[in-house]
N, C-alpha and C positions, 0 to 999 in steps of 0.2 A: 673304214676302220674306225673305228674307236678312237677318240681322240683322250689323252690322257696326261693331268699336268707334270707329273715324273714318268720317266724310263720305267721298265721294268724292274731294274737292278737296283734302284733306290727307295724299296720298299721301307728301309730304316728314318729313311727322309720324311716321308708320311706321317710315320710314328712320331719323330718329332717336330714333326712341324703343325701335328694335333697338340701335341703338350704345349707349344707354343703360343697355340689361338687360345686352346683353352686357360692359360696362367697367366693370361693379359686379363680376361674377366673373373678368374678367382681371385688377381691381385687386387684387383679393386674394391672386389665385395668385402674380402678379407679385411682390408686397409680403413672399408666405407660401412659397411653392415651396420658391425655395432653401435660405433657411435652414431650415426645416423637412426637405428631404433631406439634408442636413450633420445634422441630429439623429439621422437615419434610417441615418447611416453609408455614405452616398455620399462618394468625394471629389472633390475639384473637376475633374479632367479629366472621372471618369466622369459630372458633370453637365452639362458644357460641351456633353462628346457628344452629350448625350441632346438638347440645343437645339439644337444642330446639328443630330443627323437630326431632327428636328420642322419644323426651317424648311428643309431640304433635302426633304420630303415634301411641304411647302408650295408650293416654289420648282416643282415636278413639276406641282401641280395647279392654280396661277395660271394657267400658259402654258393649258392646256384651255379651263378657264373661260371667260378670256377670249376664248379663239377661238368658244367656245361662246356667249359673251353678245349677241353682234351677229346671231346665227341663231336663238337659243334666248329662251323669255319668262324675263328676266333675274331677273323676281319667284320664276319656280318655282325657279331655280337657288338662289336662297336660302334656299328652304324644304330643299332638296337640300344644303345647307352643315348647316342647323340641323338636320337629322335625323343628320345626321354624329355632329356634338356629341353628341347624346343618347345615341346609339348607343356611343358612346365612354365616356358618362359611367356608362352602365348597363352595362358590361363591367364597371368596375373595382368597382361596387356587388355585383357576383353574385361575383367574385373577389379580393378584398381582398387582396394581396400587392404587392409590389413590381414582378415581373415585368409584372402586369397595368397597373398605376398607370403604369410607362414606355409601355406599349402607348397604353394612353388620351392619354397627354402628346404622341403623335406624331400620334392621331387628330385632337386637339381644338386641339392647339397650345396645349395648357393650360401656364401661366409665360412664355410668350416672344409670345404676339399681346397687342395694345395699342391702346388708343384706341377700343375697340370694335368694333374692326376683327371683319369674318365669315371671315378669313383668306384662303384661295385662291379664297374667293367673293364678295372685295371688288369686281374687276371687274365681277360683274352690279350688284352697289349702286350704282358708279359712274355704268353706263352709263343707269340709271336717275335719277340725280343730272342727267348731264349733257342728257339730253333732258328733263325737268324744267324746269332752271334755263336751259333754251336760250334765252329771252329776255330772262333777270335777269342782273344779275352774279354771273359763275360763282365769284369767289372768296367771294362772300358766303352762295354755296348751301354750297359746299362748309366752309367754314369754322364755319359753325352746326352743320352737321350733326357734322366733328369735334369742339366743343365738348362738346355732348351725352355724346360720348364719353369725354371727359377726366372732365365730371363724372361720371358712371358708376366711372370709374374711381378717381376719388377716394374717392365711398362703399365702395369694396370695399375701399380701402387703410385705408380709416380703422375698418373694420369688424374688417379683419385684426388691427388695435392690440386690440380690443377683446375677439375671441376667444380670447386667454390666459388672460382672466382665467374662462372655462371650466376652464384648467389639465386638459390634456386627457393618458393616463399615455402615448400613446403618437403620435408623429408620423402614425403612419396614420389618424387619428381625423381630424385636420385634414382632410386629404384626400379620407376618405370623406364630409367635410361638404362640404370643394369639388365637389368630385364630383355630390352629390345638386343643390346649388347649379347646375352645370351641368347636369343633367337639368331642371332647374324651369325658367331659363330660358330652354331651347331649347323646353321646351313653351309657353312663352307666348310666344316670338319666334314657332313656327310657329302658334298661334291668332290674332295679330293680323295675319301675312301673308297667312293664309288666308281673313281677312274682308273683304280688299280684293278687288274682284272684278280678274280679270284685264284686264277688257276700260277698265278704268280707267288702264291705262298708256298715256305717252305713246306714239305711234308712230314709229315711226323715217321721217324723211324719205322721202321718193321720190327716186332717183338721178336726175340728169339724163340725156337720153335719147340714148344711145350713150359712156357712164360705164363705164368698167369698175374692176372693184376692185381693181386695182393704186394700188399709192402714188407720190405724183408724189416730184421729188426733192427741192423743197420739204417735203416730209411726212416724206421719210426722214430730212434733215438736222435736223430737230425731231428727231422719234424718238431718232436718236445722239445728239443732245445730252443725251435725258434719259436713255438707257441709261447713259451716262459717268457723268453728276452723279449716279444712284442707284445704282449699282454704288459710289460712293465715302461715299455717306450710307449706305448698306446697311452697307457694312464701319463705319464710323462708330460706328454701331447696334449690331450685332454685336459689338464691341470692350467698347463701352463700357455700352450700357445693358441689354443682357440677364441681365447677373452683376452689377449694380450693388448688389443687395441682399446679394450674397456678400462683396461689398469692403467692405460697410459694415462686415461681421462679422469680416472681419479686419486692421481696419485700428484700429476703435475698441470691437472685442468687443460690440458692439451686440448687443440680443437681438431679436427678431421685430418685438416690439411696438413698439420707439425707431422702429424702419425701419419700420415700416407706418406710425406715425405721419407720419413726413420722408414717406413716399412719397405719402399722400394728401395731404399741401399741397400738395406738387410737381403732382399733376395734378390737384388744386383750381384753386391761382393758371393754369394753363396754360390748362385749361377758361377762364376769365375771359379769358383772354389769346388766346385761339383764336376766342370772341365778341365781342369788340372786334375784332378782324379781318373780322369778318363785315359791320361797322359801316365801316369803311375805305371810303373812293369806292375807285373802282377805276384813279386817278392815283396818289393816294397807297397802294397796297401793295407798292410797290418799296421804297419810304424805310423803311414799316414792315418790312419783310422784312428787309433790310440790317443794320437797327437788332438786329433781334433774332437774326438771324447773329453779329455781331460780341458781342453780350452771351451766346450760347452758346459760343461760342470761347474768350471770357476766363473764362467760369464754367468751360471743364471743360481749361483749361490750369492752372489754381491749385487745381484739388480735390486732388488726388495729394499738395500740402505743404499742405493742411486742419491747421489745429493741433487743432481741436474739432469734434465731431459736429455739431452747431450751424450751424457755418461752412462744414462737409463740405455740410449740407442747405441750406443759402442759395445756397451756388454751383452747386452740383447742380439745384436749384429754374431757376437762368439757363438752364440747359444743357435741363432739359424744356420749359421752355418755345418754347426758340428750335427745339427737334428733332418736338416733339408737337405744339404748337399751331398752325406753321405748315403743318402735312399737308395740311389745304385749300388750300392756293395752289398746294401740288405738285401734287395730282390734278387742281384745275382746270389748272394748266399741262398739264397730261397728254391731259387731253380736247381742249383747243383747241389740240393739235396736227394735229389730223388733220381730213376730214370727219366730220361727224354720225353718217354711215352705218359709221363704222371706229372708235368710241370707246370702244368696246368692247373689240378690239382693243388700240389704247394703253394702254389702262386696266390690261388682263391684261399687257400689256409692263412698264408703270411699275411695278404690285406683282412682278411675276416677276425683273427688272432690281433692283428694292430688294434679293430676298432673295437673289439671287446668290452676291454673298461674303459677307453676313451670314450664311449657313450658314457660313463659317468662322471668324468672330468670338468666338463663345462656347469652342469648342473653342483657337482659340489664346491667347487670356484665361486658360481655362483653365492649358494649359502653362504661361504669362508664371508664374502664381501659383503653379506647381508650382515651380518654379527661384525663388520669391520676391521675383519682380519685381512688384511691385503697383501700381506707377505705370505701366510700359511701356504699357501697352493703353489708358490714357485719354490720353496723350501722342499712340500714334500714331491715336486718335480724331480730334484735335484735326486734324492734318495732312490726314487725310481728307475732316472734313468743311468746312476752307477749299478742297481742290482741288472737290469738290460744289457747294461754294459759289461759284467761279466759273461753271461748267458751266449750274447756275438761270440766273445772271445773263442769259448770253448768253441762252438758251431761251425767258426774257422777254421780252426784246427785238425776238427773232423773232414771237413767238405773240400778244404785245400791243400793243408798239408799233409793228409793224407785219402788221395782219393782213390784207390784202388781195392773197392768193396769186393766181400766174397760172393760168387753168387751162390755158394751151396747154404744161405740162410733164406736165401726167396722160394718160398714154395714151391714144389715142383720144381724146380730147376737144379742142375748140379753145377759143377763149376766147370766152364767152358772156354778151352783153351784161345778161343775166339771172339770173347764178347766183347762187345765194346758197351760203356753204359755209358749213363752222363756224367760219370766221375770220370770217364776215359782211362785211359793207360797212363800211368804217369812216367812224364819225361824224365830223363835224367836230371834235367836243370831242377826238377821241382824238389831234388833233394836238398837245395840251399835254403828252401824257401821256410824260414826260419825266421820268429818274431826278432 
């Protein structure tokens, strides 16, 4: 028999215990990247770029994925992500230059994916998420699982403080450790995917019978909502938190180490803050949602006149948490927009929709700091992610407080006293569920 590091039944363990290998090595690239290329004699546009085409290569291959995740066994597609990484990460170990190390950075999305995210093969993680958790509360699947992430993430930032004191004579040193680090854990991301057997996945619903897979206009009107509100978080993102470690450096001369420091609390406390969300009933994740909106809006409206690095990472710390820890209630908003059978679908929409203008963010960050404007790009963060933050609102409203869609708008189908969708029947309790 097969020997296998989980049970069957703890397929959700899998899932986050890849988020978790993997946001031990984003935290650090994230934390180490930039400034480390500022050592290496990049300057800021030419790194803005480089995230730009990374998350423009991304934005390319989310839309596939997902169209692939609802046809395709969503488990192998991420074995098909982690073999990426390796492959990426073993290019720049046989070539060690600079040329090669951008190549890698566009393969692996090394410095700019976060949360432990598998990048453009987040929607098979989802679509596995969401048929998973199709009976539990979906913001509670979702929200543990980015937890796991965060903490991940915080080891690698707090690791990055720490490998200075290596005092390494050259920035490509760093790198070629990143590097190896992303070889290591895409080999154990793909050994413990590979131990779950496939036939262990959930399966996807049966359509009901004369369903076609068109989307009703209910489904679309979700859909646009959330293509709007991540297209305006996306830029958000992009503006503000992908060069965040390069403003630290020029705002308060900060060196590696102060910044990896501030950057693993930041997605330590969010971790914690992303696990309590998992804990939330599912009445109260509005208020909580709301609450931590309006505390990333004032955290990263007053970072820009920070008098102290200190006070820079306190408000900063607001701003991750309200943008990273709430991820789970995005994605579950994402999946419980559509049927069962199409969440796959959403899911590739929602990350492809996030990195939209986030491909332009680091790039025009860039420029803002070339002309010496160092506040503009967290300012119009701020603007961005209140128009986002309407756009949720509504989306909620639609997909939770009211989930019981007609089927006589899905084509071909009428309304069937039996159906069940991914909006389900709504319970009696879900009539309190009230901002």
């Amino acid at each position: 028999m097969k020997q296998q590091f989980f049970p069957p039944a703890s397929l959700l363990r899998v899932i986050s215990f890849n988020r978790f290998v993997r946001g031990i090595l984003q935290g650090f690239m994230l934390a180490r990247f930039l400034p480390d290329a500022h050592r290496l004699g990049w300057s800021m546009a030419f790194a803005g770029i480089l995230l730009s085409a990374s998350l423009l290569t991304d934005f390319c291959l989310t839309l596939l994925i997902g169209h692939q995740s609802d046809r395709r066994s969503p488990a192998v597609l991420l074995m098909a992500g982690e073999s990426c990484s390796l492959g990426a990460g073993l290019l720049f170990l046989l070539f060690p230059d600079p040329f090669f190390l951008g190549l890698a950075i566009l393969m692996a999305g090394a410095g700019q994916r976060s949360n432990g995210s598998p990048g453009p093969w987040a929607p098979a993680e989802q679509a596995i998420l969401s048929r998973y958790g199709s009976r539990k509360n979906p913001f509670s699947v979702f929200s543990h699982n980015t937890s796991w992430g965060l903490w991940g993430m915080g080891a690698g930032a707090a690791f990055g403080a720490m490998h200075l004191w290596q005092a390494p004579s050259h920035p490509l040193e760093t790198f070629r450790f990143a590097m190896s680090g992303l070889v290591a854990t895409s080999l154990l991301n793909l050994a413990v995917l590979s131990s779950h057997r496939r036939e262990d996945l959930p399966s996807m619903p049966a359509p009901v019978q004369g369903e076609t897979g068109f989307l009703s206009v209910r489904e679309k009107t979700n859909l646009t909502a959330m293509v709007f509100s991540n297209i305006f978080y996306g830029l958000s993102i992009g503006l503000a938190d992908a060069m965040i470690a390069y403003w630290f450096v020029l705002k308060f001369k900060a060196t590696p180490d102060h910044i990896s420091f501030l950057l693993a609390l930041s997605f330590l406390f969010s971790g914690v803050v992303a696990w309590f969300l998992g804990q939330v009933k599912k009445k109260r994740v509005a208020t909580v949602y709301v609450f931590l909106q309006m505390a990333g809006l004032a955290g990263m409206a007053f970072l820009p006149s920070s008098a102290t690095i200190v006070a820079a990472g306190s408000l900063y710390t607001l701003r991750m948490a309200s943008v990273r820890a709430t991820g789970g209630i995005r994605q579950a908003l994402a999946t419980q927009s559509v049927r069962p059978e199409r969440s796959g679908w959403a899911a590739g929409l929602h990350f492809a929709s996030l990195h939209l203008l986030q491909v332009a963010g680091p790039a025009l960050t860039g420029y803002f700091w070339e002309k010496h404007r160092t506040g503009a790009p967290l300012l119009l963060a701020v603007a961005c992610m209140a128009a986002s933050f309407l756009f949720t609102i509504f989306l909620y409203a639609r997909t939770v407080l009211k989930r019981t869609p007609s089927t006589g708008d899905i084509p071909g189908v009428q309304n069937h006293p039996h159906r069940v969708t991914s909006f389900e029947t709504r319970r009696s309790e879900d009539a309190s569920h009230r901002f």
